[in-house]
C-alpha positions in Angstrom: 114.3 103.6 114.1 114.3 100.0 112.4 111.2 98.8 110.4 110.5 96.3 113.5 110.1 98.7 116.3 108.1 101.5 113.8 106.3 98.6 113.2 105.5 97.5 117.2 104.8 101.3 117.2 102.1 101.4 114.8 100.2 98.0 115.4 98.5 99.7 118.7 97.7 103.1 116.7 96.0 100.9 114.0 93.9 99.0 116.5 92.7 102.3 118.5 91.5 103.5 115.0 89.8 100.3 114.5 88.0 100.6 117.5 87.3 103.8 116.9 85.2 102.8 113.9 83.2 100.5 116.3 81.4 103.3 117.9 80.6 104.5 114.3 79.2 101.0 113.3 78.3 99.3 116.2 75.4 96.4 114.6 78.5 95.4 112.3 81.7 94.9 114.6 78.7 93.6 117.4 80.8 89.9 116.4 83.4 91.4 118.2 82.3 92.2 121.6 79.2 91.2 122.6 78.3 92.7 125.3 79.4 96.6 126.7 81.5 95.2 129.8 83.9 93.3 127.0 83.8 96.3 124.2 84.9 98.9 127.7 87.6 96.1 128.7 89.5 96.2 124.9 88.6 100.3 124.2 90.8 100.9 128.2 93.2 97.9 127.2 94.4 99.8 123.7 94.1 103.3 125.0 96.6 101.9 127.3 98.7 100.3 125.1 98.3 104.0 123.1 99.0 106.0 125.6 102.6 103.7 126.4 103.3 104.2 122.9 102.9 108.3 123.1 105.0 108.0 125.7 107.8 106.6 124.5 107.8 108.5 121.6 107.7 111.7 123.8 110.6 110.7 125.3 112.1 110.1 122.0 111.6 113.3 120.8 113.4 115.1 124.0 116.2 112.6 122.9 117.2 114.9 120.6 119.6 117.6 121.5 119.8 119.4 118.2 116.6 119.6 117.5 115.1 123.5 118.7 112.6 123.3 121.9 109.8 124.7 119.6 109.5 121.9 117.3 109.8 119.4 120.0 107.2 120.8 121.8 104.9 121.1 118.8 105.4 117.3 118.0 104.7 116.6 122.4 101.2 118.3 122.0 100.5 116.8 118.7 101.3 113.4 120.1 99.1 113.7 123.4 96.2 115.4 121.5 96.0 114.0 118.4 97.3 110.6 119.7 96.6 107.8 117.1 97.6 110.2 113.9 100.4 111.3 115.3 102.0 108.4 116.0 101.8 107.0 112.3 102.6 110.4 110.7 105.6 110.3 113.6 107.0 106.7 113.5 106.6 106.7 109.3 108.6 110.5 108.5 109.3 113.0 111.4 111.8 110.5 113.2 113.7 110.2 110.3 113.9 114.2 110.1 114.7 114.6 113.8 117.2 111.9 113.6 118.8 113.9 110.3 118.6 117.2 112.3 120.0 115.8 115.6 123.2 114.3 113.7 123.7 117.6 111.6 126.5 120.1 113.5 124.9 122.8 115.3 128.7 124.2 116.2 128.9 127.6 114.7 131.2 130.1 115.6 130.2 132.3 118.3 129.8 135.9 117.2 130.2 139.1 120.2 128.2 141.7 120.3 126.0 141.0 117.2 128.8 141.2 114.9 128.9 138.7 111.9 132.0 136.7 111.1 133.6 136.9 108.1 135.2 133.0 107.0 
């Protein structure tokens, strides 16, 4: 993934937690929205735009043939529950790792009836 597209991945997960911070302070980010009806329209317009982002990055992850179905899965729940963090600690290190798994053989030779090889 270049720095562009992990980039266009992150601006959406930065903005959710900005928003976020809103319902924590309300009286000081009350510059932004003014009234509920426009604070509703941006929190459903970036949990949108979060949501596309999760998945796409799902769909990433099952990209990946190499990688084992457990730690796929693990990173799938992480990135629907846990939906703005995930993404940044996804886009910014576990991409790289899954890419480095996926391009490292998996070909090993075949052993019958539990036996262990001996190269």
């Amino acid at each position: 993934m270049n720095i562009g597209s992990k980039v266009l991945y992150t601006v959406p997960a930065l903005l959710q937690i900005f928003f976020m911070l809103t319902i924590v302070f309300p009286v000081a980010f009350d510059w932004l929205h003014a009234d509920m009806h426009t604070y509703n329209t941006y929190l459903i317009a970036y949990s949108l735009f979060q949501l596309s982002i999760a998945g796409l990055l799902i769909r990433r992850v099952w990209q990946y043939k190499n990688v084992e179905s457990k730690r796929k899965w693990n990173w799938t729940w992480l990135l629907v529950f846990m939906g703005n963090v995930a993404v940044l600690f996804y886009v910014w290190g576990q991409d790289k790792v899954f890419l480095k798994d996926n391009s490292t053989s998996t070909s090993e030779p075949i052993q019958e009836n539990g036996e262990e090889s001996e190269n």
